[in-house]
C-alpha positions as CSV (number, residue, x, y, z in Angstrom):
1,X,-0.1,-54.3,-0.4
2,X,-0.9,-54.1,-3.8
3,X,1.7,-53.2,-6.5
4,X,4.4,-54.6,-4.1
5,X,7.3,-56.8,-4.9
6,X,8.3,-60.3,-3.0
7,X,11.0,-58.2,-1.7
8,X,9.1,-55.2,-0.2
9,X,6.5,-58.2,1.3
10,X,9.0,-59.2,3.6
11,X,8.2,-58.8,7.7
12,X,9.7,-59.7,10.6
13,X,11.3,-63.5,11.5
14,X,13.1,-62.8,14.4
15,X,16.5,-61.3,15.6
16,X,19.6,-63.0,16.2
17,X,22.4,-62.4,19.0
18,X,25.6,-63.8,18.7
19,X,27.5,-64.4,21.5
20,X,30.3,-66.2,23.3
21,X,27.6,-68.3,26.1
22,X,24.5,-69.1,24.8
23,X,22.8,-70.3,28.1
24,X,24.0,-67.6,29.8
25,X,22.8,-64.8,27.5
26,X,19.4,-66.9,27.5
27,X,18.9,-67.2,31.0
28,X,19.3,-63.7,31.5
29,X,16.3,-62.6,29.2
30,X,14.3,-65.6,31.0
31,X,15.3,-64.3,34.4
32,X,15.6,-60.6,33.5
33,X,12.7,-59.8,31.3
34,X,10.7,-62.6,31.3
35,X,11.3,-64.3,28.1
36,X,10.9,-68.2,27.9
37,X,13.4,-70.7,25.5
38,X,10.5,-72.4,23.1
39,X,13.1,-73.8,20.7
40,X,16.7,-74.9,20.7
41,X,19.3,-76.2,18.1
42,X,22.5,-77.5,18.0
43,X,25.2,-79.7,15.6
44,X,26.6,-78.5,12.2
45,X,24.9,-76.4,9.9
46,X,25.4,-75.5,6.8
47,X,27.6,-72.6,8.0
48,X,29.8,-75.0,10.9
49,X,29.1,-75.8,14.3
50,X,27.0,-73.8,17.1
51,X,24.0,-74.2,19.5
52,X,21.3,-71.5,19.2
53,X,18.5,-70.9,22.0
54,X,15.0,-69.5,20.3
55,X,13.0,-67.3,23.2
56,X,9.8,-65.2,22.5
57,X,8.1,-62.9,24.8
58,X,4.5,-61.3,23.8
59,X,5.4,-61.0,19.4
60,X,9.3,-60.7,20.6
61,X,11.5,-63.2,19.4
62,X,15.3,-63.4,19.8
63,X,17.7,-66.0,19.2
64,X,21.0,-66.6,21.1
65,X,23.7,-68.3,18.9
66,X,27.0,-69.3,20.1
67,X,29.8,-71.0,17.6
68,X,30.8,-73.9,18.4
69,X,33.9,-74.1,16.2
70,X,35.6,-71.1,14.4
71,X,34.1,-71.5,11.2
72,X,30.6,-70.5,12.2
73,X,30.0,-66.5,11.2
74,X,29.4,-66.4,15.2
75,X,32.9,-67.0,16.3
76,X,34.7,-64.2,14.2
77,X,31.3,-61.8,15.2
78,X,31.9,-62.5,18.9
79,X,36.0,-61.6,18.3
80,X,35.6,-58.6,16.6
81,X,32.8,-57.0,18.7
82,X,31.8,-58.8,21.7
83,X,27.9,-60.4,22.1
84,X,25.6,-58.4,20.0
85,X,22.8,-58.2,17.1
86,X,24.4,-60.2,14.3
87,X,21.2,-60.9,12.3
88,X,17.8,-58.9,11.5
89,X,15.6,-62.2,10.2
90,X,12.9,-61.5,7.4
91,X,10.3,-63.9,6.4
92,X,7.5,-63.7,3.4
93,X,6.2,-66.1,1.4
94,X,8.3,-66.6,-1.5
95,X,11.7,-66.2,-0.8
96,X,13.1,-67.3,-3.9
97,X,11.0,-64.3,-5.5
98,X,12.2,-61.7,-2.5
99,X,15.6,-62.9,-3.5
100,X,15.2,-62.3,-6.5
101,X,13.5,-58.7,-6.3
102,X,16.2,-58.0,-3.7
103,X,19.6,-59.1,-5.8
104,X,17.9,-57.0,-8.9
105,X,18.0,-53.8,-6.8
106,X,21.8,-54.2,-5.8
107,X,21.3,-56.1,-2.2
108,X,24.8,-57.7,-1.5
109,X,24.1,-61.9,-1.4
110,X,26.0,-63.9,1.2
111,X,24.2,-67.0,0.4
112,X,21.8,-68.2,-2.7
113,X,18.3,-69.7,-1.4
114,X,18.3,-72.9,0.1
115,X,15.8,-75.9,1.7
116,X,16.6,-77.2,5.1
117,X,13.7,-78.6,7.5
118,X,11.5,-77.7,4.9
119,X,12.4,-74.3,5.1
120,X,13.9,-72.2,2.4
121,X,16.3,-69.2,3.7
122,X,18.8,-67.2,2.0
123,X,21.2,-64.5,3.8
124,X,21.7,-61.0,2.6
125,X,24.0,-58.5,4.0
126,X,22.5,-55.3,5.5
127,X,23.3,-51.5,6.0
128,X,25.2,-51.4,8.7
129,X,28.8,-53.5,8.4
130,X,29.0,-57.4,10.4
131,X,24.9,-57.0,10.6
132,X,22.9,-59.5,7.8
133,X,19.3,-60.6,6.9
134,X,18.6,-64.1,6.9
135,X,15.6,-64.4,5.1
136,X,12.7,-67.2,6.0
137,X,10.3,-68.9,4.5
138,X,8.3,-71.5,6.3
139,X,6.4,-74.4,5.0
140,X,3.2,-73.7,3.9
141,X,1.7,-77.4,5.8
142,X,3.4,-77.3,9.2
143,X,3.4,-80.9,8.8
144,X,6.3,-80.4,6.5
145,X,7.7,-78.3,9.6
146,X,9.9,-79.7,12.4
147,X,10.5,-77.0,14.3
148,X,9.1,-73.7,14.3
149,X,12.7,-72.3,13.2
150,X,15.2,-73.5,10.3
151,X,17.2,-76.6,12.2
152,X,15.5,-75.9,15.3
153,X,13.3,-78.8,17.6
154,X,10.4,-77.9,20.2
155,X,12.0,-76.8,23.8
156,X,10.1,-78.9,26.9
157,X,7.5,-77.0,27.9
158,X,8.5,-74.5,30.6
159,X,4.9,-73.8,32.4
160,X,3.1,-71.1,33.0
161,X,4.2,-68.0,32.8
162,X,4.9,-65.8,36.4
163,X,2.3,-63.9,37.5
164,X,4.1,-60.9,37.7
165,X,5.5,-60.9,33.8
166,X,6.9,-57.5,32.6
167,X,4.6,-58.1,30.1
168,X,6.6,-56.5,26.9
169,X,5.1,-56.4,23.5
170,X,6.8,-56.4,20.1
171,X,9.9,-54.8,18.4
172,X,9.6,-50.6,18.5
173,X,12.7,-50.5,17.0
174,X,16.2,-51.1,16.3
175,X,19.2,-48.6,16.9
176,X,22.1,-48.6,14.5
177,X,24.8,-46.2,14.7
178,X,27.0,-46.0,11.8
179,X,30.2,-43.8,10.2
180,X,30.2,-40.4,9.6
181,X,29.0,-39.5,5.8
182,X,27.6,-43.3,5.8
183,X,24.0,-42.5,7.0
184,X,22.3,-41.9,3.5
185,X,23.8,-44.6,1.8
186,X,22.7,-47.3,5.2
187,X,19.2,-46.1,4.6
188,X,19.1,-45.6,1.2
189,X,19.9,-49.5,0.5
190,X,16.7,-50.5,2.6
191,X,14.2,-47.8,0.5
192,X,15.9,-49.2,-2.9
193,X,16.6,-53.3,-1.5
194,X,13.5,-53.7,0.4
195,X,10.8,-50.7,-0.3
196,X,11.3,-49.2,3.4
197,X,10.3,-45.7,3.8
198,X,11.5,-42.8,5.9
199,X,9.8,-42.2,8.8
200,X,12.3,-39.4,10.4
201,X,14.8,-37.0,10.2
202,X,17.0,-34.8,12.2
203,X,20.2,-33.6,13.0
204,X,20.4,-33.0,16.5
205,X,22.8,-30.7,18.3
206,X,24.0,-30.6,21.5
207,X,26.8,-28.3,22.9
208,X,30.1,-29.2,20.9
209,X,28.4,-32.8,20.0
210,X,26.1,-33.3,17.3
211,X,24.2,-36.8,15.2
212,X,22.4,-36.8,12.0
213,X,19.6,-39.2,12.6
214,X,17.0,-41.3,9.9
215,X,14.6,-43.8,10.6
216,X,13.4,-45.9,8.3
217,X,10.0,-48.8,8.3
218,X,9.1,-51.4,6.2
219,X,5.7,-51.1,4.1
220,X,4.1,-53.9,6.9
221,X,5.7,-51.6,10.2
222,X,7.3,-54.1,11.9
223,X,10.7,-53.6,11.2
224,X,11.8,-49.8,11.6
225,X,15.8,-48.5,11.6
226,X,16.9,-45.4,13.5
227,X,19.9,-44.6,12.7
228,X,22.6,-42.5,13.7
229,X,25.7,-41.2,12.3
230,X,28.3,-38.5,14.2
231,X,28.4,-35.2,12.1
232,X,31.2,-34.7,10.7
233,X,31.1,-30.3,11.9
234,X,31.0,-31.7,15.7
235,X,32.2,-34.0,18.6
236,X,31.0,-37.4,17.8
237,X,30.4,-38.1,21.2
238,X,28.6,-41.1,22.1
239,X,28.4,-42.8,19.2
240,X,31.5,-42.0,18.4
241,X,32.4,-44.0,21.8
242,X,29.9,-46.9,20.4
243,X,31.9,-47.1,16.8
244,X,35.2,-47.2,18.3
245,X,34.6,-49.7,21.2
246,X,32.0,-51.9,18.7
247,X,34.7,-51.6,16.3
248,X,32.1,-50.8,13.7
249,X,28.9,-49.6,12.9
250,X,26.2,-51.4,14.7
251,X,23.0,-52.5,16.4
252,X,23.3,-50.2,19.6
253,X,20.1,-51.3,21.2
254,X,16.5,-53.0,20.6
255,X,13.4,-51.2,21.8
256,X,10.7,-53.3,23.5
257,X,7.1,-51.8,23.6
258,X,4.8,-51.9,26.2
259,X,1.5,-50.6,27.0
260,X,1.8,-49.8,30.4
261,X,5.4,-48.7,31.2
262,X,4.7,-48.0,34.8
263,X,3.9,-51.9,35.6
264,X,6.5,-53.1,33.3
265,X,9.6,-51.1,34.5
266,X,8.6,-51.8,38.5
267,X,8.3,-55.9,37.0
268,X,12.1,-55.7,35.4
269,X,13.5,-53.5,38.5
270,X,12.2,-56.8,40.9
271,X,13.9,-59.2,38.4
272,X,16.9,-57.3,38.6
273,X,16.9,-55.5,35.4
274,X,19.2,-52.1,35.8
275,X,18.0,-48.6,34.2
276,X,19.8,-45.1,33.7
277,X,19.1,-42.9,36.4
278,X,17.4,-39.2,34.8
279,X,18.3,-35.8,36.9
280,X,16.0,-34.5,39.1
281,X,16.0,-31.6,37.3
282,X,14.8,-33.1,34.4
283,X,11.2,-33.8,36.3
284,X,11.3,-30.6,37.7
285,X,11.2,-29.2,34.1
286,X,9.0,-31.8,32.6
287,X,5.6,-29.5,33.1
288,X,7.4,-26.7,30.6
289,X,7.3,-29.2,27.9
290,X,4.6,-31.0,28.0
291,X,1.3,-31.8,29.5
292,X,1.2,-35.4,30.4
293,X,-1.5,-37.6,29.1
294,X,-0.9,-40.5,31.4
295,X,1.2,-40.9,34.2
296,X,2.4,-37.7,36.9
297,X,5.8,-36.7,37.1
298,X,6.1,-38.0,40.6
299,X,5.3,-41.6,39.1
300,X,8.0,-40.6,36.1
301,X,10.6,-39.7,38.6
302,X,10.6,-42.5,41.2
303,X,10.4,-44.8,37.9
304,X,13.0,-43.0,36.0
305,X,11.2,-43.3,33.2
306,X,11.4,-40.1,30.3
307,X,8.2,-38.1,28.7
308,X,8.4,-36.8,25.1
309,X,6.0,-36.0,22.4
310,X,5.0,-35.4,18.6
311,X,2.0,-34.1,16.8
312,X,0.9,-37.7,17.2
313,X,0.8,-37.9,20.9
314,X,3.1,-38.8,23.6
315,X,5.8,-41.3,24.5
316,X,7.5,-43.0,27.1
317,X,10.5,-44.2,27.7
318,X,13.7,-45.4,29.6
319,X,17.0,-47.0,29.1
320,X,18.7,-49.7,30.3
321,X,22.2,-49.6,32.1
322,X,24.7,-52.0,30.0
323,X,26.1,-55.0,31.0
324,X,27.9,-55.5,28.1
325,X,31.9,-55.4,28.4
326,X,32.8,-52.9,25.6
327,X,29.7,-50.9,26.8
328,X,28.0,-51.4,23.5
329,X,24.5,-53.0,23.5
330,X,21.9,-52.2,26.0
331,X,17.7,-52.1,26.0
332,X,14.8,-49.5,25.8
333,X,11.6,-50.1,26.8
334,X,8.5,-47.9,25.6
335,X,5.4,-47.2,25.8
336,X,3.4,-44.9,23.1
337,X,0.3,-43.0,22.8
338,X,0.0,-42.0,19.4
339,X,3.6,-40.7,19.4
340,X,5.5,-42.0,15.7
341,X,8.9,-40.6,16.6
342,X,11.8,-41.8,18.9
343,X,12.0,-39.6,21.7
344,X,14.2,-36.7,20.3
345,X,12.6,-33.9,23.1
346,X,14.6,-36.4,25.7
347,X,18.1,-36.2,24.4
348,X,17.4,-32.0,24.5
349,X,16.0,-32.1,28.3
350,X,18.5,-34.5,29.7
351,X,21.3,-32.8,28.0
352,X,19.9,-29.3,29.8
353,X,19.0,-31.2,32.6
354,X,22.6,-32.4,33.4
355,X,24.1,-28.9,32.5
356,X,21.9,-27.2,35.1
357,X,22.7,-30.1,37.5
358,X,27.0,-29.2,36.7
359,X,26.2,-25.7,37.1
360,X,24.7,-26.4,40.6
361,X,27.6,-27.7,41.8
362,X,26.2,-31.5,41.7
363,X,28.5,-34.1,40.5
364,X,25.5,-36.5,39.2
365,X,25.5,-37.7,35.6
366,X,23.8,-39.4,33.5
367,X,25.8,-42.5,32.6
Protein backbone atom coordinates (compact mmCIF):
# COMPACT_ATOMS: atom_id res chain seq x y z
CA UNK A 1 0.00 0.00 0.00
CA UNK A 2 2.07 2.65 -0.94
CA UNK A 3 1.71 6.17 0.44
CA UNK A 4 0.10 4.60 3.61
CA UNK A 5 0.62 5.49 7.19
CA UNK A 6 1.60 2.76 10.21
CA UNK A 7 -1.88 3.54 11.18
CA UNK A 8 -3.83 2.80 7.97
CA UNK A 9 -1.37 -0.63 7.72
CA UNK A 10 -3.12 -2.06 10.46
CA UNK A 11 -5.14 -5.71 9.80
CA UNK A 12 -6.81 -7.93 11.77
CA UNK A 13 -5.41 -9.64 15.27
CA UNK A 14 -8.32 -11.09 16.51
CA UNK A 15 -11.57 -10.35 18.41
CA UNK A 16 -12.24 -10.42 21.95
CA UNK A 17 -15.54 -11.52 24.00
CA UNK A 18 -15.89 -10.69 27.40
CA UNK A 19 -17.90 -12.59 29.45
CA UNK A 20 -18.94 -13.84 32.79
CA UNK A 21 -17.68 -17.98 32.13
CA UNK A 22 -15.03 -18.32 30.01
CA UNK A 23 -15.07 -22.16 29.58
CA UNK A 24 -18.47 -22.14 28.95
CA UNK A 25 -18.58 -19.48 26.26
CA UNK A 26 -15.55 -21.55 24.75
CA UNK A 27 -16.94 -24.79 24.76
CA UNK A 28 -19.83 -23.67 22.97
CA UNK A 29 -17.90 -22.36 19.81
CA UNK A 30 -15.87 -25.80 20.12
CA UNK A 31 -19.03 -27.84 20.32
CA UNK A 32 -21.29 -25.40 18.25
CA UNK A 33 -19.32 -24.25 15.40
CA UNK A 34 -16.34 -26.18 15.46
CA UNK A 35 -13.80 -23.91 16.76
CA UNK A 36 -10.71 -25.50 18.75
CA UNK A 37 -8.89 -23.59 22.10
CA UNK A 38 -5.04 -23.25 20.60
CA UNK A 39 -4.02 -20.92 23.42
CA UNK A 40 -4.99 -20.04 27.00
CA UNK A 41 -3.97 -17.38 29.67
CA UNK A 42 -4.54 -16.73 32.94
CA UNK A 43 -2.94 -14.62 36.35
CA UNK A 44 -2.68 -10.75 36.59
CA UNK A 45 -2.02 -8.62 33.79
CA UNK A 46 -1.26 -5.47 33.45
CA UNK A 47 -5.03 -4.45 33.60
CA UNK A 48 -5.92 -7.11 36.98
CA UNK A 49 -6.85 -10.60 37.04
CA UNK A 50 -8.74 -12.81 34.35
CA UNK A 51 -8.32 -16.07 32.29
CA UNK A 52 -8.77 -15.74 28.53
CA UNK A 53 -9.35 -18.83 26.11
CA UNK A 54 -7.77 -18.16 22.32
CA UNK A 55 -9.91 -20.42 19.62
CA UNK A 56 -9.44 -20.13 15.82
CA UNK A 57 -11.49 -21.77 13.16
CA UNK A 58 -10.31 -21.57 9.28
CA UNK A 59 -8.57 -17.45 9.57
CA UNK A 60 -11.23 -16.91 12.56
CA UNK A 61 -9.88 -16.09 15.75
CA UNK A 62 -11.85 -15.18 18.95
CA UNK A 63 -10.81 -14.82 22.39
CA UNK A 64 -13.06 -15.43 25.52
CA UNK A 65 -11.92 -13.30 28.58
CA UNK A 66 -13.47 -13.62 31.87
CA UNK A 67 -12.29 -11.14 34.99
CA UNK A 68 -11.18 -12.65 37.57
CA UNK A 69 -11.39 -9.72 40.04
CA UNK A 70 -13.30 -6.42 39.50
CA UNK A 71 -10.57 -4.37 38.35
CA UNK A 72 -10.09 -6.07 35.03
CA UNK A 73 -12.09 -3.89 32.10
CA UNK A 74 -14.09 -7.40 31.78
CA UNK A 75 -15.83 -7.27 35.02
CA UNK A 76 -17.51 -3.74 34.62
CA UNK A 77 -18.17 -4.85 30.56
CA UNK A 78 -19.97 -8.04 31.66
CA UNK A 79 -22.19 -5.71 34.34
CA UNK A 80 -23.19 -3.25 32.14
CA UNK A 81 -24.05 -5.30 29.08
CA UNK A 82 -23.96 -8.99 29.58
CA UNK A 83 -21.19 -11.32 27.43
CA UNK A 84 -20.28 -9.59 24.22
CA UNK A 85 -17.60 -8.11 21.75
CA UNK A 86 -15.41 -5.92 24.02
CA UNK A 87 -12.36 -5.65 21.69
CA UNK A 88 -11.65 -5.46 17.80
CA UNK A 89 -7.61 -6.46 17.90
CA UNK A 90 -5.34 -4.79 15.21
CA UNK A 91 -1.93 -5.83 14.49
CA UNK A 92 0.93 -4.30 11.91
CA UNK A 93 4.27 -3.98 12.17
CA UNK A 94 5.19 -1.02 13.96
CA UNK A 95 2.86 -0.20 16.57
CA UNK A 96 4.63 2.43 18.17
CA UNK A 97 4.41 4.20 14.58
CA UNK A 98 0.46 3.24 14.18
CA UNK A 99 0.21 4.73 17.55
CA UNK A 100 1.58 7.39 16.73
CA UNK A 101 -0.21 8.09 13.14
CA UNK A 102 -3.41 7.19 15.10
CA UNK A 103 -3.13 9.73 18.38
CA UNK A 104 -2.13 12.54 15.61
CA UNK A 105 -5.49 12.11 13.90
CA UNK A 106 -7.62 12.47 17.23
CA UNK A 107 -7.94 8.51 18.11
CA UNK A 108 -8.85 8.50 21.91
CA UNK A 109 -5.68 6.51 23.82
CA UNK A 110 -6.62 4.12 26.79
CA UNK A 111 -3.11 2.91 27.09
CA UNK A 112 0.45 4.20 25.75
CA UNK A 113 2.45 1.21 23.91
CA UNK A 114 3.93 -1.31 25.88
CA UNK A 115 6.33 -4.81 25.75
CA UNK A 116 4.97 -7.84 27.34
CA UNK A 117 6.09 -11.47 26.00
CA UNK A 118 7.87 -9.67 23.55
CA UNK A 119 4.99 -8.19 22.30
CA UNK A 120 4.27 -4.50 22.07
CA UNK A 121 0.36 -3.63 22.26
CA UNK A 122 -1.28 -0.44 22.95
CA UNK A 123 -5.30 0.02 23.42
CA UNK A 124 -7.33 2.61 21.62
CA UNK A 125 -10.91 3.25 22.11
CA UNK A 126 -13.22 2.70 19.10
CA UNK A 127 -16.55 4.18 17.48
CA UNK A 128 -18.93 2.59 19.09
CA UNK A 129 -19.03 3.31 23.25
CA UNK A 130 -17.54 0.11 25.82
CA UNK A 131 -15.89 -1.34 22.29
CA UNK A 132 -11.75 -0.78 22.04
CA UNK A 133 -8.81 -1.74 19.76
CA UNK A 134 -6.05 -3.38 21.24
CA UNK A 135 -3.43 -3.06 18.93
CA UNK A 136 -0.53 -6.00 18.36
CA UNK A 137 2.59 -6.27 17.37
CA UNK A 138 4.37 -9.50 17.35
CA UNK A 139 7.96 -10.30 17.52
CA UNK A 140 9.67 -10.29 14.46
CA UNK A 141 11.89 -13.93 15.63
CA UNK A 142 9.22 -16.07 17.06
CA UNK A 143 11.94 -17.17 19.18
CA UNK A 144 11.38 -14.07 21.05
CA UNK A 145 7.60 -15.29 21.13
CA UNK A 146 6.04 -17.38 23.88
CA UNK A 147 2.88 -17.77 22.86
CA UNK A 148 1.22 -16.84 19.76
CA UNK A 149 -0.83 -14.12 21.79
CA UNK A 150 0.38 -11.24 24.35
CA UNK A 151 0.51 -13.34 27.85
CA UNK A 152 -0.80 -16.33 26.27
CA UNK A 153 1.01 -20.22 26.42
CA UNK A 154 0.38 -23.14 23.69
CA UNK A 155 -3.10 -25.11 24.57
CA UNK A 156 -2.44 -29.22 24.42
CA UNK A 157 -2.98 -30.21 21.31
CA UNK A 158 -6.63 -31.14 20.75
CA UNK A 159 -6.39 -33.70 17.54
CA UNK A 160 -7.76 -33.69 14.49
CA UNK A 161 -10.34 -31.97 13.49
CA UNK A 162 -14.16 -33.85 13.01
CA UNK A 163 -14.82 -34.92 9.86
CA UNK A 164 -17.81 -33.21 9.51
CA UNK A 165 -16.44 -29.43 10.38
CA UNK A 166 -18.84 -26.55 9.47
CA UNK A 167 -15.96 -25.55 7.78
CA UNK A 168 -16.33 -21.40 8.28
CA UNK A 169 -13.84 -19.09 6.77
CA UNK A 170 -12.88 -15.61 7.99
CA UNK A 171 -14.48 -12.47 9.44
CA UNK A 172 -17.32 -10.97 6.73
CA UNK A 173 -18.07 -8.52 9.06
CA UNK A 174 -18.97 -6.88 12.16
CA UNK A 175 -22.41 -5.32 13.09
CA UNK A 176 -22.51 -2.34 15.27
CA UNK A 177 -25.60 -0.52 16.05
CA UNK A 178 -25.20 2.80 17.52
CA UNK A 179 -27.47 6.19 18.62
CA UNK A 180 -29.51 8.04 16.61
CA UNK A 181 -27.55 11.18 14.90
CA UNK A 182 -24.21 9.18 15.99
CA UNK A 183 -23.66 7.13 12.76
CA UNK A 184 -21.38 9.73 10.87
CA UNK A 185 -19.33 10.62 13.50
CA UNK A 186 -18.78 6.32 14.45
CA UNK A 187 -17.59 6.09 10.91
CA UNK A 188 -16.02 9.04 10.32
CA UNK A 189 -13.33 8.30 13.22
CA UNK A 190 -12.23 5.07 11.39
CA UNK A 191 -11.81 7.01 7.64
CA UNK A 192 -9.84 9.86 9.68
CA UNK A 193 -8.05 7.33 12.69
CA UNK A 194 -7.29 4.46 10.67
CA UNK A 195 -7.72 5.22 6.61
CA UNK A 196 -10.99 2.95 6.35
CA UNK A 197 -13.14 3.63 3.48
CA UNK A 198 -16.85 3.48 2.85
CA UNK A 199 -18.00 0.70 1.25
CA UNK A 200 -22.05 1.41 1.66
CA UNK A 201 -24.82 3.35 2.31
CA UNK A 202 -28.43 3.41 2.82
CA UNK A 203 -31.29 4.32 4.70
CA UNK A 204 -33.61 1.75 4.74
CA UNK A 205 -37.36 1.98 5.37
CA UNK A 206 -39.72 -0.26 6.49
CA UNK A 207 -43.41 0.56 7.49
CA UNK A 208 -43.28 3.03 10.52
CA UNK A 209 -39.53 1.75 11.26
CA UNK A 210 -36.59 2.96 9.53
CA UNK A 211 -32.15 2.62 10.04
CA UNK A 212 -29.52 4.68 8.32
CA UNK A 213 -26.88 2.18 7.54
CA UNK A 214 -22.75 2.67 6.55
CA UNK A 215 -20.20 0.20 6.16
CA UNK A 216 -16.93 0.96 6.33
CA UNK A 217 -13.29 -1.53 5.33
CA UNK A 218 -9.93 -1.10 6.00
CA UNK A 219 -7.38 -0.44 3.02
CA UNK A 220 -6.20 -4.51 3.61
CA UNK A 221 -10.27 -5.77 3.65
CA UNK A 222 -10.22 -7.59 6.49
CA UNK A 223 -11.86 -5.56 8.90
CA UNK A 224 -15.20 -4.01 7.52
CA UNK A 225 -18.07 -2.09 10.04
CA UNK A 226 -21.75 -2.01 9.09
CA UNK A 227 -23.31 0.12 11.00
CA UNK A 228 -26.58 1.07 12.05
CA UNK A 229 -28.24 3.89 13.62
CA UNK A 230 -32.30 4.30 14.23
CA UNK A 231 -33.55 7.45 12.19
CA UNK A 232 -34.53 9.82 14.05
CA UNK A 233 -38.14 10.52 11.46
CA UNK A 234 -39.15 6.73 12.40
CA UNK A 235 -39.68 3.83 14.91
CA UNK A 236 -36.37 2.64 15.93
CA UNK A 237 -37.41 -0.73 16.05
CA UNK A 238 -34.95 -3.33 16.49
CA UNK A 239 -32.08 -1.65 17.18
CA UNK A 240 -33.70 0.48 19.13
CA UNK A 241 -34.61 -2.87 21.21
CA UNK A 242 -30.59 -3.72 20.88
CA UNK A 243 -29.54 -0.04 22.39
CA UNK A 244 -31.80 -0.18 25.22
CA UNK A 245 -31.36 -3.86 26.28
CA UNK A 246 -27.27 -3.53 25.44
CA UNK A 247 -27.37 -0.47 27.25
CA UNK A 248 -25.34 1.13 24.58
CA UNK A 249 -24.22 1.16 21.22
CA UNK A 250 -22.62 -2.10 20.26
CA UNK A 251 -21.21 -5.14 18.42
CA UNK A 252 -24.76 -6.80 17.50
CA UNK A 253 -23.36 -9.73 15.64
CA UNK A 254 -20.11 -11.23 13.75
CA UNK A 255 -20.50 -12.58 10.22
CA UNK A 256 -18.61 -15.82 9.46
CA UNK A 257 -18.06 -16.66 5.75
CA UNK A 258 -18.24 -19.63 4.11
CA UNK A 259 -18.02 -20.96 0.71
CA UNK A 260 -20.54 -23.49 0.68
CA UNK A 261 -23.48 -22.31 2.94
CA UNK A 262 -25.55 -25.36 2.17
CA UNK A 263 -22.84 -27.88 3.89
CA UNK A 264 -22.09 -25.53 6.49
CA UNK A 265 -25.55 -24.59 7.92
CA UNK A 266 -26.75 -28.60 7.75
CA UNK A 267 -23.02 -29.12 9.88
CA UNK A 268 -24.04 -26.32 12.72
CA UNK A 269 -27.93 -27.58 12.66
CA UNK A 270 -26.25 -31.35 13.79
CA UNK A 271 -24.10 -29.65 16.36
CA UNK A 272 -26.97 -27.95 17.73
CA UNK A 273 -26.50 -24.48 16.39
CA UNK A 274 -30.20 -22.64 16.26
CA UNK A 275 -31.14 -20.29 13.10
CA UNK A 276 -34.16 -17.83 12.42
CA UNK A 277 -36.84 -19.47 10.76
CA UNK A 278 -37.68 -17.26 7.10
CA UNK A 279 -41.67 -17.35 5.89
CA UNK A 280 -42.71 -19.50 3.43
CA UNK A 281 -43.69 -16.83 1.55
CA UNK A 282 -40.54 -15.40 1.31
CA UNK A 283 -39.39 -18.59 -1.02
CA UNK A 284 -42.39 -18.37 -2.73
CA UNK A 285 -41.30 -14.90 -3.88
CA UNK A 286 -37.66 -15.48 -4.16
CA UNK A 287 -37.99 -16.19 -8.24
CA UNK A 288 -39.35 -12.33 -8.62
CA UNK A 289 -36.14 -11.05 -7.36
CA UNK A 290 -33.69 -12.78 -8.44
CA UNK A 291 -32.28 -15.62 -10.52
CA UNK A 292 -30.25 -17.88 -8.42
CA UNK A 293 -26.83 -18.62 -9.31
CA UNK A 294 -26.28 -21.52 -7.03
CA UNK A 295 -28.52 -23.28 -4.93
CA UNK A 296 -32.71 -23.78 -5.70
CA UNK A 297 -35.19 -22.40 -3.54
CA UNK A 298 -36.32 -25.73 -2.33
CA UNK A 299 -32.57 -26.22 -0.93
CA UNK A 300 -32.99 -22.29 0.44
CA UNK A 301 -36.18 -23.14 2.17
CA UNK A 302 -35.62 -26.40 3.95
CA UNK A 303 -32.14 -24.67 5.02
CA UNK A 304 -33.65 -21.39 5.88
CA UNK A 305 -31.10 -19.81 4.52
CA UNK A 306 -31.83 -16.03 2.53
CA UNK A 307 -30.82 -14.98 -1.27
CA UNK A 308 -29.88 -11.38 -2.09
CA UNK A 309 -27.86 -9.67 -4.66
CA UNK A 310 -25.74 -6.53 -6.05
CA UNK A 311 -24.27 -5.58 -9.35
CA UNK A 312 -21.42 -7.81 -8.01
CA UNK A 313 -23.28 -11.02 -7.81
CA UNK A 314 -25.18 -12.87 -5.19
CA UNK A 315 -25.21 -13.55 -1.57
CA UNK A 316 -26.20 -15.90 0.96
CA UNK A 317 -27.12 -15.75 4.09
CA UNK A 318 -28.87 -16.75 7.58
CA UNK A 319 -29.03 -15.73 11.12
CA UNK A 320 -28.62 -17.27 14.14
CA UNK A 321 -31.32 -17.42 16.96
CA UNK A 322 -29.80 -15.73 20.28
CA UNK A 323 -28.85 -17.32 23.22
CA UNK A 324 -27.81 -14.42 24.83
CA UNK A 325 -29.98 -13.21 28.05
CA UNK A 326 -30.63 -9.49 27.02
CA UNK A 327 -31.24 -10.83 23.46
CA UNK A 328 -28.25 -8.84 22.17
CA UNK A 329 -25.44 -10.82 20.35
CA UNK A 330 -26.10 -13.43 17.87
CA UNK A 331 -24.16 -14.90 14.49
CA UNK A 332 -24.55 -14.77 10.63
CA UNK A 333 -23.12 -17.01 8.45
CA UNK A 334 -22.48 -16.21 4.61
CA UNK A 335 -21.62 -17.20 1.70
CA UNK A 336 -20.77 -14.75 -1.43
CA UNK A 337 -20.51 -14.87 -5.03
CA UNK A 338 -19.18 -11.65 -6.04
CA UNK A 339 -21.84 -9.87 -3.93
CA UNK A 340 -19.83 -6.59 -1.86
CA UNK A 341 -22.91 -5.54 0.10
CA UNK A 342 -24.73 -6.93 3.23
CA UNK A 343 -27.86 -8.36 2.24
CA UNK A 344 -30.13 -5.25 2.21
CA UNK A 345 -32.84 -7.01 -0.54
CA UNK A 346 -33.51 -9.48 2.66
CA UNK A 347 -34.55 -7.02 5.31
CA UNK A 348 -37.19 -5.69 2.26
CA UNK A 349 -38.50 -9.44 1.39
CA UNK A 350 -38.79 -10.73 4.88
CA UNK A 351 -40.41 -7.56 6.07
CA UNK A 352 -43.14 -8.10 2.94
CA UNK A 353 -42.84 -11.62 3.50
CA UNK A 354 -44.22 -11.48 7.16
CA UNK A 355 -46.88 -8.76 6.14
CA UNK A 356 -48.39 -11.06 3.53
CA UNK A 357 -48.00 -14.00 6.08
CA UNK A 358 -50.30 -11.43 8.91
CA UNK A 359 -52.58 -10.60 6.20
CA UNK A 360 -53.24 -14.31 5.69
CA UNK A 361 -54.33 -14.86 8.87
CA UNK A 362 -51.05 -16.81 9.94
CA UNK A 363 -49.63 -16.04 13.34
CA UNK A 364 -45.80 -16.95 12.24
CA UNK A 365 -43.09 -14.43 12.73
CA UNK A 366 -39.97 -13.87 12.26
CA UNK A 367 -38.30 -13.75 15.61
Amino acid sequence: MAGSTAAQSLTLSHVEMYVGDAPSVAADFVDGYGFEVFATAEGHGPEGAARSLALRHGGIVLVVTEALDSAHPAAGFVERHGDGIADIALTGADVHAAFRDAVERSAVVLTEPAERDGYVTAVLASGFDDVRHTLVQRPEDERERPGPLPGFVPAPEAGPAPAESPELTLLDHIAVSVRTGELADSTTYYERVFGFHTVYEELMVQGTEAMDSKAVRNAAGDVTFTVLAPSADHDAGHIGDFLDRHGSGGIHHLAFATEDIATSIARLTKRGVNFLETPDVYYERLADRLTLARYSAAELREAGILADEDHDGQLFQIFTRTTHPRRTLFFEIIERLGADTFGSGNVRALYEAVQAERSDGSQERVQ
